[in-house]
Every structure is written in structure tokens, then in C-alpha cells.
N, C-alpha and C positions, 0 to 999 in steps of 0.2 A: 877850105876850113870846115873840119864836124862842126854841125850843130845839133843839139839834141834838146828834143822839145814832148811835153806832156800835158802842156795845156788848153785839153779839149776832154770831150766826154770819153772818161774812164779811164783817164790819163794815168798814170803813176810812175815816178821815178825822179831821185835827184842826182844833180852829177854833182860829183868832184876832181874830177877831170878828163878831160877831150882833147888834150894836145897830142900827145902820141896815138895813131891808132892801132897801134899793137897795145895798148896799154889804155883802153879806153873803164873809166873809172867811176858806179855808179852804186847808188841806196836806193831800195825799196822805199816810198814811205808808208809810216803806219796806219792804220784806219783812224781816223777821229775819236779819239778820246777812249784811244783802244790800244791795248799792245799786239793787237793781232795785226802781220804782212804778211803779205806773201803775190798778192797778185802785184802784178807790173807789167805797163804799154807805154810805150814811148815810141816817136819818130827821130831817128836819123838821116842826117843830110849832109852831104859834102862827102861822100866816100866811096862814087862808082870806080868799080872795080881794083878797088882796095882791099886788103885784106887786113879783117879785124878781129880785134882779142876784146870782149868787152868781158867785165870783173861786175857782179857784184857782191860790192864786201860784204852786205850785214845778210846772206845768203843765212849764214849759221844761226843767225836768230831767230830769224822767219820763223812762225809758227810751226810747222810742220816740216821739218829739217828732212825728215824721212820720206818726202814729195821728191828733192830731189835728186839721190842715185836714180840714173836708168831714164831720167826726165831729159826729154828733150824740148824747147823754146821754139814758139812758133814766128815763121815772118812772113810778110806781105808787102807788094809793092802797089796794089790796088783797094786791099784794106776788104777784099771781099775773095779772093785764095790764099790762103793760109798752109802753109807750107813747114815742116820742120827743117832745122837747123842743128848742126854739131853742138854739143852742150854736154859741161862734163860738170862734177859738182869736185873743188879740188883742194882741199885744205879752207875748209869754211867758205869756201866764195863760190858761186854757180859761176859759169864760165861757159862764154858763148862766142863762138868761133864762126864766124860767114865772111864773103866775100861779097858783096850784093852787085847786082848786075844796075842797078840804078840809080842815081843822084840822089830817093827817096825810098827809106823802105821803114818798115812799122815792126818791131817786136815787139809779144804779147805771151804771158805765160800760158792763155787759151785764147784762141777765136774770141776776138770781144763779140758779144752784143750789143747791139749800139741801143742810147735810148730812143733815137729817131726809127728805128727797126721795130722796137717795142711800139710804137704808138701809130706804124703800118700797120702793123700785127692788128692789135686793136682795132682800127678800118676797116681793113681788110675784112675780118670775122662779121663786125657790127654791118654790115653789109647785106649780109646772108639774113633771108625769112626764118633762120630756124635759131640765130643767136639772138639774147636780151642783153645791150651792155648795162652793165650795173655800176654804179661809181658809190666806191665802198665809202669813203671821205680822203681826205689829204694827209697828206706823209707829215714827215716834223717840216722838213724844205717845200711843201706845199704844192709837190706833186701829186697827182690822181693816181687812188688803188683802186685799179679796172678788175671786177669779175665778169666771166664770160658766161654767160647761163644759155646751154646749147640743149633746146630741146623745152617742150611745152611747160615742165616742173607740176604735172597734175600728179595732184597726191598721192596715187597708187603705183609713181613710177618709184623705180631706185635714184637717190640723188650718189650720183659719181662725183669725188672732191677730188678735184688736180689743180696743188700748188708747185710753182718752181722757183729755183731762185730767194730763199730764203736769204743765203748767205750768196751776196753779188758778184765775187769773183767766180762765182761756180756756174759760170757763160752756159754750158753743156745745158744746163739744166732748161734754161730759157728757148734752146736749139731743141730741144727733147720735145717742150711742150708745144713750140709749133709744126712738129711733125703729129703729133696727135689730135690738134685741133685742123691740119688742114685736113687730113685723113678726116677725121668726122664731120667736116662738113663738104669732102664731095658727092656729090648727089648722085654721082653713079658709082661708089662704094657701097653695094649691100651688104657686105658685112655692118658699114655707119648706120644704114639705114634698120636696120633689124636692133640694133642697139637703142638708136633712138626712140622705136614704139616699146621699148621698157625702161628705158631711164632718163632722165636730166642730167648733163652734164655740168659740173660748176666749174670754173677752171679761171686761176690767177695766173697768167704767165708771169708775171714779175713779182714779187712779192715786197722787193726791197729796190726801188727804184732810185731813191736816193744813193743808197752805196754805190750800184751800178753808176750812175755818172760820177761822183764820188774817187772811183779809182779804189772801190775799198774790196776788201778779200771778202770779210765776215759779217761787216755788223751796219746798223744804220746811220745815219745823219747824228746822233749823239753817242752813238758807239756800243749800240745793243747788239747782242747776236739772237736775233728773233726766234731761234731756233732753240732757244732758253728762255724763250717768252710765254712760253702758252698756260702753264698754272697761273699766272696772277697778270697780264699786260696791263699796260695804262697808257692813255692819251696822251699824256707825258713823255712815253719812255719808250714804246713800243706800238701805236696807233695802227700801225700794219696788223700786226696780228689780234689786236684789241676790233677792228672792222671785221676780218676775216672769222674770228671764232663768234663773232655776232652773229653775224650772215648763217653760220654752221645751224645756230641753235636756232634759229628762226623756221631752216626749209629741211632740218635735218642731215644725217649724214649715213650712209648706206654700205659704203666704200671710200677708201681715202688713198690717195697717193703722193707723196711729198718727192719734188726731184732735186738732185743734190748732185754735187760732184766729189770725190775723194782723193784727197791730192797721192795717198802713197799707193794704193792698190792698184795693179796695174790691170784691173777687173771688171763690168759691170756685177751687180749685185743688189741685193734687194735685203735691207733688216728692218723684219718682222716684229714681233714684239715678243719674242722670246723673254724669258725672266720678270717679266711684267704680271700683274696678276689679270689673269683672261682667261675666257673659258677653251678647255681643247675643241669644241669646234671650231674654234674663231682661229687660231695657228694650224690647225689642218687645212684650212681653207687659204691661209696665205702660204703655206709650202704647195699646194696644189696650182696657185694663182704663179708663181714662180716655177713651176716645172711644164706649165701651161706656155709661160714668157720664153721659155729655153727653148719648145718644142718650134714655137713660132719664128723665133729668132738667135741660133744659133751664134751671134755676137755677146748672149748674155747666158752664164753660168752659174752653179749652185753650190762649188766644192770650195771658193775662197770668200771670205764676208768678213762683218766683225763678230767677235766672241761674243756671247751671251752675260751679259751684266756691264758690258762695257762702260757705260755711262752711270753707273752707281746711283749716287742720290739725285744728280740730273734729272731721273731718267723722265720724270714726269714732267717735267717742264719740257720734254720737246713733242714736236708737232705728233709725231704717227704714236705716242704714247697716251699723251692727252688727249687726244681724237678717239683714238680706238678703247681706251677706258671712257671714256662719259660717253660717248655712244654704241657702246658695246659691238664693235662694225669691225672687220678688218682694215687695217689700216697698216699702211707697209712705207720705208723711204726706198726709193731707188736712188744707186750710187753709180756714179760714169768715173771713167779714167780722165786724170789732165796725164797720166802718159798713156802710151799706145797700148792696146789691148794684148799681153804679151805671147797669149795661144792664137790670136790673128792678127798680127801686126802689118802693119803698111807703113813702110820706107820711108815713104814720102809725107803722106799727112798724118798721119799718128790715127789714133783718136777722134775723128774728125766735127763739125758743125752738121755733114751729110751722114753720119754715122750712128749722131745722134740726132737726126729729125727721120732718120729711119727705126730706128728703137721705139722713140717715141709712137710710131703711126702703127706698130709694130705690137703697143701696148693695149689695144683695142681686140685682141682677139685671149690672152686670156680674164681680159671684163666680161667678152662673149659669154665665155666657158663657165666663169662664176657666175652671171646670171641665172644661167641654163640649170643651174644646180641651187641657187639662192630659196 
């Protein structure tokens, strides 16, 4: 007999039917008190070496309908290799076709994050003589917002701001920031080391820790998208980013970099703050910072992004906007594929957890560059 089960950290999915498994029948659910879905993990059981058709119907709602042509669903049977699967998007329903070799396997629109990962992470780092953890205050669900202050913060150095993870289903993002935090702190990287005798690192790998166990795509524990938070937050409403632009205005900001994932573009990329009112130094210097990222890493490119004005009257309320207008700094988002990278694609993993914790450690060399020239 299938059973299908979500209830665990970062669960999401409802059925409405499991009897047939050529016709296996399920919904997204939505974020709390949000009309935003699209992320979905769920375990299956009872169907080794069965072959399955699983439907989900409210696919056409999901916030970003144009995530899935060309997307392919990730699975695992050990919940730590993440593998693609057949997946086709077919008259409003994503449609996901496997066989599984085992009694247990896990589908996941990306590699989750887990939040036990996140608070290794955290350990991990706080370990090190060169990290300060910083405990921003508590989410609405009354988890800990962890900053990582990597590097002594004397006041002649650059403060470097890396958040990820804003909006929780964008896993990559959190995969991103530990490739750059563990890069910075191995002690026989001198590239880290030459960074560190000019700057302080500050760095959030989770931003939104609630959503993430939550099972939510965008938004937090009351259904904010933090990422439309940063003109006016409240303790109320938004506390993650109401701690974080605290913290900002206290130690300063020099550079910023916000990590994100994008469900339709099959691309890494980086948006600037084009259209915003800012000085052309400050956009010469993030087109340089990006052609810096491309030279280093060959995974990330500069001919596909989003248009300029994209986010209209938004545009101030999000992070790399309000950061780099009040402290006149560049400030850039990085964006990852949830599909495969489509000028270097891989069969097998797509997109990958290792492909972004290489990006990530990857991003430390054009910081180099901008220093060098700061």
C-alpha cells in the first residue's frame, strides 16, 4: 500500500489520492496566511520498483507557473543525494514520472535544507577563533536569527553583508551561503585570509527560519515576504528583517549581497540596482563585481537577468534596494536556477546543493577584486 507523508521539517503536500499508482493524486499547500506555493517535499512509501505517475493538480496556480516548463523534481532515497527525475508540466498539473528502486524515497522541488543542517552550520562556524555568533532576537515561532560576524569588525575594515534565504523555499540560497562561509573560514585559504585583514564579514545564512520548517516557498510564520519588508518592518510582522537592518545600522554596511533562487530562469545571475536612483559609480562597480563572478566561475553569467524596472513601486522595499540606497554601498541579489543550468547542464543533478556551495565559496574572489579597487 502507498503512503505519503509530510509531516516533518519542511514538509509540504496534500493528497487526494493514492490508490492507483499510475494515478497518484496530490496539492501543494500554500504558505500561511499567503497565497504564495510552489515549494513541495514529501515522502513515499510502499512502491519499490513500481512505476509511478504522480499529478499535482493545483500546479497551474502555484505562484510562478513559468518555474515549471523544462523543470525537473528532485528525489532521494537517503534524503542527503538528490537526484532528478522525469517531470513534465502537462495541461495545468506538474507531472512526475519515477520508478524508485526503494520502499522509501523523498521528492523535493529543490534539495531541502534542513533546519538541523542550519543550526550544524551555526556550530560548526561558532567554533572557529575568527567567527562572533550574534543572536539577532526570535522569529514570530520563536526561533533564533543567528548572525555570523567573521573577522575582528575594527572600524577601518569593510563590513561585508551576506544574507540568504529570505524567501525559504529558495534551499540553493542557504547551500550558496555555506560554501562561502566554509571557504572563509579555512585557514589555509589565502585568498580568506587576505580578505579578512580588510574586512568583517556579517553573514545570515537563514534569514527565514520559520518558513523553512514551515514547508513555505516565500514568506514567514504570518505570511510576510521579507523581501518586501525592508522600508518599514515591524516586530509584529516581519522581526527577521526589523533585527537584521538593525544590526546594518549599528556596524554599517560596505557591500551587500542578498542570495535567492529563481524558480523560471534557467540561469545564475546577479540584479543590480539598475533603475534605482544611485550614483554611477556604485552600478559600475556591481557590473565589474559580476564580470569578476563570471571570470572566477564560469557557472554564472551576464547576458540573461531580470529587466530593469522590474519591481515598479516595490522596488524600495526590498533588500539590495534599501541597503544600497541608505548606505550608498553596492548592493547586488544573486539568483540560482531551481532548474538545471541550461548552457551547463547535468543529467543527473540539475542545479545542484554542490554547485551552489561552489558558487558560493566562488564569491569571495570577486569581494577580492572590489576591495582591491574600494
Amino acid at each position: 500500500m502507498i503512503r505519503i507523508s509530510s509531516q516533518f521539517d519542511a514538509g509540504n503536500i496534500e493528497t487526494v489520492a493514492v490508490d492507483n499508482p499510475a494515478d497518484i493524486q496530490l496539492k501543494i499547500r500554500l504558505d500561511n496566511e499567503s497565497a504564495f506555493f510552489q515549494w513541495f517535499y514529501f515522502r513515499l512509501q510502499g512502491a519499490q520498483n513500481e512505476p509511478l505517475k504522480i499529478r499535482l493538480l493545483n500546479a497551474n496556480e502555484a505562484a510562478y507557473v513559468d518555474g515549471w516548463p523544462d523543470y525537473r523534481a528532485v528525489a532521494s532515497y537517503d534524503r542527503k543525494s538528490w537526484f532528478r527525475v522525469p517531470t513534465d508540466y502537462i495541461d495545468g498539473e506538474l507531472v512526475i514520472q519515477h520508478t524508485p528502486e526503494q520502499q522509501s524515497v523523498y521528492y523535493a522541488y529543490f534539495a531541502p535544507y534542513s533546519y538541523e543542517r542550519h543550526l550544524d552550520l551555526i556550530a560548526r562556524c561558532a567554533l572557529s577563533p575568527l567567527v562572533v555568533e550574534h543572536d539577532l532576537g526570535a522569529t514570530l515561532d520563536g526561533r533564533d536569527l543567528t548572525l555570523l560576524q567573521v573577522g575582528d569588525g575594527a572600524p577601518e575594515k569593510a563590513n561585508i553583508w551576506v544574507t540568504a534565504r529570505q524567501h525559504p523555499g529558495e534551499t540553493m540560497a542557504q547551500w550558496c551561503a555555506e560554501g562561502l562561509l566554509e571557504r572563509l573560514l579555512d585557514g589555509n585559504d589565502a585568498l580568506s585570509k587576505a580578505l579578512l585583514e580588510h574586512a568583517t564579514f556579517w553573514v545570515v545564512p537563514n534569514m527565514n527560519p520559520d518558513g523553512g520548517v514551515r514547508g513555505h516557498l516565500r514568506t514567514n510564520a504570518c505570511g510576510a515576504n521579507l523581501n518586501r519588508e525592508w522600508q518599514t518592518p515591524t516586530l509584529e510582522r516581519s522581526p527577521e528583517v526589523y533585527y537584521v537592518r538593525q544590526k546594518m545600522q549599528q556596524v554599517g554596511v560596505s557591500l551587500f549581497l542578498d542570495l535567492h533562487g529563481d524558480e523560471a530562469l534557467p540561469v545564475n545571475f546577479i540584479a543590480g540596482q539598475e533603475g534605482a536612483p544611485v550614483d554611477d559609480a556604485i552600478l559600475r562597480q556591481e557590473t565589474q563585481f559580476r564580470l569578476d563572478l563570471m571570470r572566477a566561475n564560469p557557472d554564472f553569467q551576464m547576458e540573461r537577468g531580470y529587466e530593469v524596472g522590474k519591481f515598479g513601486p516595490e522596488m524600495m522595499t526590498i533588500a539590495s534596494f534599501w541597503v544600497g540606497g541608505h548606505f550608498r554601498c553596492p548592493a547586488m541579489t544573486l539568483e540560482m536556477p531551481f532548474k538545471d543550468y541550461d548552457l551547463k547542464p547535468d543529467p543527473v543533478y540539475g542545479w545542484s546543493p554542490q554547485r551552489s556551495i561552489t558558487l558560493g565559496a566562488s564569491i569571495l574572489h570577486p569581494i577580492y577584486e572590489w576591495l582591491q579597487c574600494a
